[in-house]
C-alpha positions as CSV (number, residue, x, y, z in Angstrom):
1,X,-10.2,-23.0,200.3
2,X,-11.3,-25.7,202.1
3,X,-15.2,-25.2,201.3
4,X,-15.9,-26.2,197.8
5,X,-19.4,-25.8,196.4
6,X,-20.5,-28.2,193.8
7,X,-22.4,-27.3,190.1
8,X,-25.4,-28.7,191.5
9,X,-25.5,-26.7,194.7
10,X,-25.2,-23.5,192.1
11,X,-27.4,-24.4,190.0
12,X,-30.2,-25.4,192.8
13,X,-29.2,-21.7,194.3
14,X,-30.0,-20.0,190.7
15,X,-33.1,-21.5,190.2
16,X,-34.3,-20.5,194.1
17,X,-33.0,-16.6,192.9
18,X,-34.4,-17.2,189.6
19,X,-31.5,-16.2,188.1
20,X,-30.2,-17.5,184.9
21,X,-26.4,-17.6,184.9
22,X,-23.8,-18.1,182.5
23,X,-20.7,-20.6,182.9
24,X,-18.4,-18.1,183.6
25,X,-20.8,-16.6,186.0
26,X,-21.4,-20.2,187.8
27,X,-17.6,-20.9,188.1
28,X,-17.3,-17.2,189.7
29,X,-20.3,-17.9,192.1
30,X,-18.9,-21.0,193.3
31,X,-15.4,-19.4,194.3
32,X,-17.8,-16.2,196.0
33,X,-19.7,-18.9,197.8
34,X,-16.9,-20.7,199.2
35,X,-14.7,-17.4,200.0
36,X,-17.8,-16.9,202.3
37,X,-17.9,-20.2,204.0
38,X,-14.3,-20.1,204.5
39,X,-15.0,-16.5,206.2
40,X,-17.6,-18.0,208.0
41,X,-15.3,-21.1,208.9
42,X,-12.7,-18.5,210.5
43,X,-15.0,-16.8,212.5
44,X,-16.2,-20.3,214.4
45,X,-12.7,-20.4,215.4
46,X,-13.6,-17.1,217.6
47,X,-13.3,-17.6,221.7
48,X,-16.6,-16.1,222.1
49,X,-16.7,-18.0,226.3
50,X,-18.2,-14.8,228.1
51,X,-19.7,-13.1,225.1
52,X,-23.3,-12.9,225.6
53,X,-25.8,-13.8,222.5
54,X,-27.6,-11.0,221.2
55,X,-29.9,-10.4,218.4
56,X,-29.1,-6.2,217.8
57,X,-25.6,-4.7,217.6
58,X,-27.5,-2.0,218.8
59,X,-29.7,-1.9,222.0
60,X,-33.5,-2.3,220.8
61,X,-35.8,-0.3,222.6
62,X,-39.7,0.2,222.6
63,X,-40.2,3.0,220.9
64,X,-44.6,3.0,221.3
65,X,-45.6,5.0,223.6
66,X,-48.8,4.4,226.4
67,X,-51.6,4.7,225.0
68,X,-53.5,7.4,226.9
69,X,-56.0,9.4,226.1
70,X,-55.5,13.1,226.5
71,X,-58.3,15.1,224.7
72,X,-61.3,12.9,225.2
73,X,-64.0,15.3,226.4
74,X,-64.0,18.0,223.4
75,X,-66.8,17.1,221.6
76,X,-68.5,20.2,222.0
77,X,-65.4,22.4,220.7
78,X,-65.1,20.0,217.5
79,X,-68.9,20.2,216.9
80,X,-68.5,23.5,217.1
81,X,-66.4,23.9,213.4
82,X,-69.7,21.3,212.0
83,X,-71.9,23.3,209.3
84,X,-74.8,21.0,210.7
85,X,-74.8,19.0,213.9
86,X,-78.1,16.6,215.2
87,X,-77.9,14.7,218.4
88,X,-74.6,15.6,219.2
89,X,-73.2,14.2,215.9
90,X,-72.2,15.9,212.4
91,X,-75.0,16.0,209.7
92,X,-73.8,14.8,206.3
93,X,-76.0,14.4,203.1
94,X,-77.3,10.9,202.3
95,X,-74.6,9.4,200.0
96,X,-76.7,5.8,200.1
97,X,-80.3,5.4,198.3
């Protein structure tokens, strides 16, 4: 394990989680914490010439579609399920005084 973390580095990474831990829960985080950087330290030593970045394992595609209107002109059909219509426009009762 070539990666050691020190207490302080622990303790400065409890208090950004807010967590409050005890010793035995500090010495345990500290061998977690460098069992990842060793991972992390074996994967650098990956060929990865030829590999191309990416930021998806998956392909991301657009999923919005165009933005096109398709039932524009039907005010007359929606005005027609209106209890009271003026001017071309529903009638509500005055809610403001």
């Amino acid at each position: 394990m070539a990666n050691v973390i020190s207490d302080e580095t622990i303790e400065y990474v409890g208090i950004l989680a807010k967590l409050e831990l005890s010793p035995e829960e500090k010495e345990e985080a500290k061998k977690d914490m460098g069992r990842m950087l060793d991972y992390i330290d074996k994967l650098n030593e990956l060929d990865t010439t030829g590999v191309e970045p990416m930021s998806h394992v998956f392909p991301v595609n657009n999923v919005f579609r165009e933005d096109v209107v398709t039932n524009g002109d039907d005010r007359d059909e929606i005005l027609a399920n209106a209890p009271a219509k003026k001017d071309g426009a529903f009638m509500v009762p005055k809610t403001v005084e």
